[in-house]
ZATOR-673115 format. One record per residue (C-alpha): residue number from 1; residue in one letter; x negated, y negated, z negated. Coordinates in steps of 0.25 Angstrom, whole numbers, padded with zeros to 4 digits. Each point is the difference from the previous one (the first is absolute). Layout:
<atoms>
+-----+------+-------+-------+-------+
! pos ! code !     u !     v !     w !
+-----+------+-------+-------+-------+
! NUM !    A !     X !     Y !     Z !
...
+-----+------+-------+-------+-------+
</atoms>
This chain:
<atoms>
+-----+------+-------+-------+-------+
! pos ! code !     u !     v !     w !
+-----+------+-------+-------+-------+
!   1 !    X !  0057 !  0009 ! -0021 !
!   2 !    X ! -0003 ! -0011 ! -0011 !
!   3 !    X ! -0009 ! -0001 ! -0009 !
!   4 !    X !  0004 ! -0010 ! -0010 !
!   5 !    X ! -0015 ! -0002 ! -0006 !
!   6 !    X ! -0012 ! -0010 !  0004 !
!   7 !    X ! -0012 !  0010 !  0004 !
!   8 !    X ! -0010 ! -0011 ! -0007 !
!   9 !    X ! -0014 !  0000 !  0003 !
!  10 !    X ! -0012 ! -0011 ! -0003 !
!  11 !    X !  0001 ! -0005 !  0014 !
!  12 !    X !  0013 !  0005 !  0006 !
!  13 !    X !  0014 !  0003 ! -0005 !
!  14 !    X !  0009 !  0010 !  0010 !
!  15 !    X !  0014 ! -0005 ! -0001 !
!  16 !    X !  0011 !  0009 !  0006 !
!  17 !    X !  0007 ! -0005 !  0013 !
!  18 !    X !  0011 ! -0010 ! -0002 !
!  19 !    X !  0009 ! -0006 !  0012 !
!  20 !    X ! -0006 ! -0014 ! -0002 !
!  21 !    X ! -0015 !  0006 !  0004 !
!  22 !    X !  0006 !  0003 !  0014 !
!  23 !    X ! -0007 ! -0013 !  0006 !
!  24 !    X ! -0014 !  0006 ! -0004 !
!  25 !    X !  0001 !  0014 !  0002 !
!  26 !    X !  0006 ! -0003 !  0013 !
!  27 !    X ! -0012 ! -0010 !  0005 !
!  28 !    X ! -0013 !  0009 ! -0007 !
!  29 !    X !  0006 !  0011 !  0008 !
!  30 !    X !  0002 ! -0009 !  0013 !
!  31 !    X ! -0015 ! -0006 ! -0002 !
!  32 !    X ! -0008 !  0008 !  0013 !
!  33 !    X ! -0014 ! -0003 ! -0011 !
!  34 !    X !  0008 !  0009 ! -0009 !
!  35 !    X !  0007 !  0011 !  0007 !
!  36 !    X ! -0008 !  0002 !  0011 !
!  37 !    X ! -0001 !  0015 ! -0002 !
!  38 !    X !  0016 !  0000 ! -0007 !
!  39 !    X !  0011 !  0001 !  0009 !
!  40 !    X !  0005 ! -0014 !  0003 !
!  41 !    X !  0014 ! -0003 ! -0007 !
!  42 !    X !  0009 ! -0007 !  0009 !
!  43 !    X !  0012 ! -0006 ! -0006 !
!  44 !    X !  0007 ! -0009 ! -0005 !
!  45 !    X ! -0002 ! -0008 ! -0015 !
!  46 !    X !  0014 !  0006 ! -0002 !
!  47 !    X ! -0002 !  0012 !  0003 !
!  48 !    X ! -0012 !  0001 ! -0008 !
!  49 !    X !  0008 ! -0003 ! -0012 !
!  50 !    X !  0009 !  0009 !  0004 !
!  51 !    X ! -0010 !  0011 ! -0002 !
!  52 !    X ! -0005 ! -0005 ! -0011 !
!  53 !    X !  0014 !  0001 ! -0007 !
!  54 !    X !  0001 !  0016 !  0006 !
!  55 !    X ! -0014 !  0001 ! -0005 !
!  56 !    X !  0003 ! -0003 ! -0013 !
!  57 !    X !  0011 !  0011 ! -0002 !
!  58 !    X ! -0006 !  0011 !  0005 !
!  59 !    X ! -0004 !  0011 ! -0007 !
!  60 !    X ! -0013 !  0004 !  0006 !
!  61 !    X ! -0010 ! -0012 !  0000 !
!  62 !    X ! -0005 ! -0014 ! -0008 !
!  63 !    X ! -0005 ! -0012 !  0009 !
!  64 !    X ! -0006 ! -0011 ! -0006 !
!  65 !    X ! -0006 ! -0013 !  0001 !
!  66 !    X ! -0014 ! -0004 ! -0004 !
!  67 !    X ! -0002 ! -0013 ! -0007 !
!  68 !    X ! -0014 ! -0006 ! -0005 !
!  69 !    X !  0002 ! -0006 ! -0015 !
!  70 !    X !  0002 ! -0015 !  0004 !
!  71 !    X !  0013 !  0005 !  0007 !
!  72 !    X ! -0003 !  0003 !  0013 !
!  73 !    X !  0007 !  0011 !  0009 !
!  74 !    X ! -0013 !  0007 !  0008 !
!  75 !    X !  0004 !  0013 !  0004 !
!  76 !    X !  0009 !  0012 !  0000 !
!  77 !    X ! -0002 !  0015 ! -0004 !
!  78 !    X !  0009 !  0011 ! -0002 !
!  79 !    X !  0002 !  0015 ! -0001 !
!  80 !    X !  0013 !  0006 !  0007 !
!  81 !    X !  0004 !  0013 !  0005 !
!  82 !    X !  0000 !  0006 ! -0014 !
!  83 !    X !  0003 !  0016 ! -0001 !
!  84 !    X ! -0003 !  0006 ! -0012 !
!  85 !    X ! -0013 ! -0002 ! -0004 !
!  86 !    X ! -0007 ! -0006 !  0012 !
!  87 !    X !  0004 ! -0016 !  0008 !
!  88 !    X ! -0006 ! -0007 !  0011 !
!  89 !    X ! -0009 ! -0012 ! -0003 !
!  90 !    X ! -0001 ! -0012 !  0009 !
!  91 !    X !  0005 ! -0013 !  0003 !
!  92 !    X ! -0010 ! -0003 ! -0004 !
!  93 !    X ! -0002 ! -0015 !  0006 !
!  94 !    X ! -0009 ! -0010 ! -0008 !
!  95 !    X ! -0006 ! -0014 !  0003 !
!  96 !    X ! -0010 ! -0002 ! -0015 !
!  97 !    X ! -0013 !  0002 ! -0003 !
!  98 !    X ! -0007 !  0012 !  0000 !
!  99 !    X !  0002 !  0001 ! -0016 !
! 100 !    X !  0014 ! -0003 !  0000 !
! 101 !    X !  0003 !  0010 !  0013 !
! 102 !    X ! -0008 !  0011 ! -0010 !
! 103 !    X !  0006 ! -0002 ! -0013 !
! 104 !    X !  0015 !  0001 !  0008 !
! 105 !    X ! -0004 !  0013 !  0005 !
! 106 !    X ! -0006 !  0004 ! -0014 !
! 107 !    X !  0015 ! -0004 ! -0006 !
! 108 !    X !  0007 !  0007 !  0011 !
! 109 !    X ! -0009 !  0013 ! -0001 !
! 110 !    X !  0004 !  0001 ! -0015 !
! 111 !    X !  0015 ! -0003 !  0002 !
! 112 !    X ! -0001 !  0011 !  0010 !
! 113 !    X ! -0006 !  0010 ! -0007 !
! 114 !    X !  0003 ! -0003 ! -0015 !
! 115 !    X !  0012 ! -0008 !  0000 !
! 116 !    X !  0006 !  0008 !  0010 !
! 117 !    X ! -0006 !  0013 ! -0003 !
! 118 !    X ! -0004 !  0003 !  0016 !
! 119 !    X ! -0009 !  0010 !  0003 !
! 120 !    X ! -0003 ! -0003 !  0014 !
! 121 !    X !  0001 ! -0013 !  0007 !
! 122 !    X !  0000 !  0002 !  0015 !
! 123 !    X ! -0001 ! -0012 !  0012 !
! 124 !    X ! -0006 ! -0003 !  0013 !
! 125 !    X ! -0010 ! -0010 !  0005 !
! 126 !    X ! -0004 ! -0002 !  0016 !
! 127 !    X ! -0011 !  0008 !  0003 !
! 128 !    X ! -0009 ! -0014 !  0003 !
! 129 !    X !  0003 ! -0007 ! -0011 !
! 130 !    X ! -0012 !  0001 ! -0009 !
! 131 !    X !  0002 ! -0009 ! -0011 !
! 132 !    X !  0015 !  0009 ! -0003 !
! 133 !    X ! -0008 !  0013 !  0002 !
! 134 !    X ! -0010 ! -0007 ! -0011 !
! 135 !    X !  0012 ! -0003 ! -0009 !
! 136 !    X !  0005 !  0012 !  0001 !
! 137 !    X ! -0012 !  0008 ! -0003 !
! 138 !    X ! -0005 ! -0010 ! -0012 !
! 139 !    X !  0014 !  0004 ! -0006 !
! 140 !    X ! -0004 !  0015 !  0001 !
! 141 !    X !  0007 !  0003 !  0012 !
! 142 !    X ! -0004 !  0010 !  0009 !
! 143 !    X !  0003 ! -0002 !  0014 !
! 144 !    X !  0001 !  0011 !  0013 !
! 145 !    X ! -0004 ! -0001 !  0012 !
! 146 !    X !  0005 ! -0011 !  0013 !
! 147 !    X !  0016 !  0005 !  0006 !
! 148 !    X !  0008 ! -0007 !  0008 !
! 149 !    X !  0015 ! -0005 ! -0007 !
! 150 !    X !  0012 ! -0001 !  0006 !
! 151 !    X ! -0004 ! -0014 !  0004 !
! 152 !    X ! -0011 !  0004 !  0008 !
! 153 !    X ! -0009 ! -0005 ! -0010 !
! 154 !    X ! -0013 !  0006 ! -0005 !
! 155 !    X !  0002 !  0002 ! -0014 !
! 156 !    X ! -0006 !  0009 ! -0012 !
! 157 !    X !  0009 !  0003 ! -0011 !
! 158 !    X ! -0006 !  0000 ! -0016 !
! 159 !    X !  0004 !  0009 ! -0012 !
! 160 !    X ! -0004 ! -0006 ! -0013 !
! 161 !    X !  0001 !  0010 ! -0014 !
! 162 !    X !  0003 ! -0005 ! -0013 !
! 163 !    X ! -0015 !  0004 ! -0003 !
! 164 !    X ! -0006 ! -0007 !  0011 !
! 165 !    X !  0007 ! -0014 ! -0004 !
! 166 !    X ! -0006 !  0002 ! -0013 !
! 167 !    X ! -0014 !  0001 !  0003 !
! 168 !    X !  0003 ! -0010 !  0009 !
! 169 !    X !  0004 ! -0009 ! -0008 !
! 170 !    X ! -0010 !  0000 ! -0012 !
! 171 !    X ! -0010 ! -0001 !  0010 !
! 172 !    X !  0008 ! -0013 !  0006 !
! 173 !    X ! -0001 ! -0006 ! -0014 !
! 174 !    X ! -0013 !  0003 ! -0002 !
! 175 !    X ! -0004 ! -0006 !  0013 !
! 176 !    X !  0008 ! -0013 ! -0002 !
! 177 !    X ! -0004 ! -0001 ! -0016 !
! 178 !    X ! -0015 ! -0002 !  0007 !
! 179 !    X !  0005 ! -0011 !  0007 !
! 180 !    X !  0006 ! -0006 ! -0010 !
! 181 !    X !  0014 !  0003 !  0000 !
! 182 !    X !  0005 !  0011 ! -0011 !
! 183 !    X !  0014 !  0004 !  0004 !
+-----+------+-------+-------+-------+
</atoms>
C-alpha cells in the first residue's frame, strides 16, 4: 500500500516507496556493513523495481524510504504482513546518525500504532545481534527466548503492544530532549 503523505520529523522525513528509489533500497540492503544480520537480497536493479511496484499495490503493508532534511535517501523502514490489528515491523536498514536512526523509529512507531491503529507489532531479530535486540527493547518490545528458523538461523522473535510503544516513546523523547534534540 501507499501512503500518500510525508511522515515529517525535525531530522527525518519517511517518504513512501516510489520506483525511482529502486537504486538505493537495492544497494543499502546489499551493503554486508548493513545487512549483516538480514537475509542477503540477491537480484537484480529490475527486479527490485519490480517489487517495489508489487509492493506498492498490496494490501497488507507500507515500505518506505528514510530521507535526512537536506534531501538525502538513508534508510528504509516498513510494516507488512498486516491482519487486522497487528503487522510485522522490519526492513529496517539505515545508514544516519544515531538521532536521525531514533527519530525514524519514533515516526514509524506512531504510524504503526496511531495512524494505523495496530495493536501489536511483531518481527524477528538474529539472536547475536545486539544493537537490533536494543532497538527493539528501547521501542518496548519484549523479546522470547533464542529458536532456530527455517534458515537455520538463531533468531528471537519480539512482540510490541500499543502500551509498550507509548512509554517507549515518551521516554525516547525525553531522553533525546536531554540531548538537545526535541522531536
Amino acid at each position: 500500500m501507499v501512503y500518500e503523505k510525508i511522515i515529517s520529523g525535525k531530522l527525518v522525513d519517511l517518504k513512501a516507496v516510489e520506483i525511482d528509489d529502486a537504486e538505493f533500497t537495492l544497494s543499502i540492503r546489499q551493503d554486508p556493513e548493513i545487512t549483516k544480520h538480514l537475509p542477503r537480497i540477491d537480484i537484480t536493479l529490475d527486479q527490485q523495481r519490480e517489487w517495489i511496484r508489487k509492493q506498492r499495490e498490496e494490501e497488507n503493508g507500507y515500505f518506505f524510504v528514510v530521507w535526512d532534511k537536506q534531501g538525502n535517501r538513508i534508510g528504509t523502514i516498513g510494516i507488512y504482513d498486516i491482519e487486522g490489528n497487528m503487522g510485522e515491523g522490519g526492513r529496517l536498514a539505515m545508514y544516519g546518525d544515531a538521532f536521525q536512526k531514533i527519530e525514524a523509529g519514533l515516526l514509524m512507531s506512531e504510524f504503526e500504532f496511531e495512524t494505523l491503529q495496530m495493536d501489536h507489532i511483531i518481527g524477528w531479530v538474529e539472536a547475536d545481534n545486539a544493537p537490533a535486540i536494543r532497538w527493539n527493547e528501547w521501542f518496548g518490545g519484549i523479546l522470547g527466548e533464542p529458536e532456530m528458523d527455517k534458515r537455520g538461523k538463531m533468531i528471537r522473535r519480539g512482540n510490541t503492544t500499543r502500551e509498550n510503544a507509548r512509554i517507549a516513546r515518551e521516554k525516547i523523547r525525553r531522553i533525546m530532549q536531554k540531548a538537545g534534540y526535541s522531536v
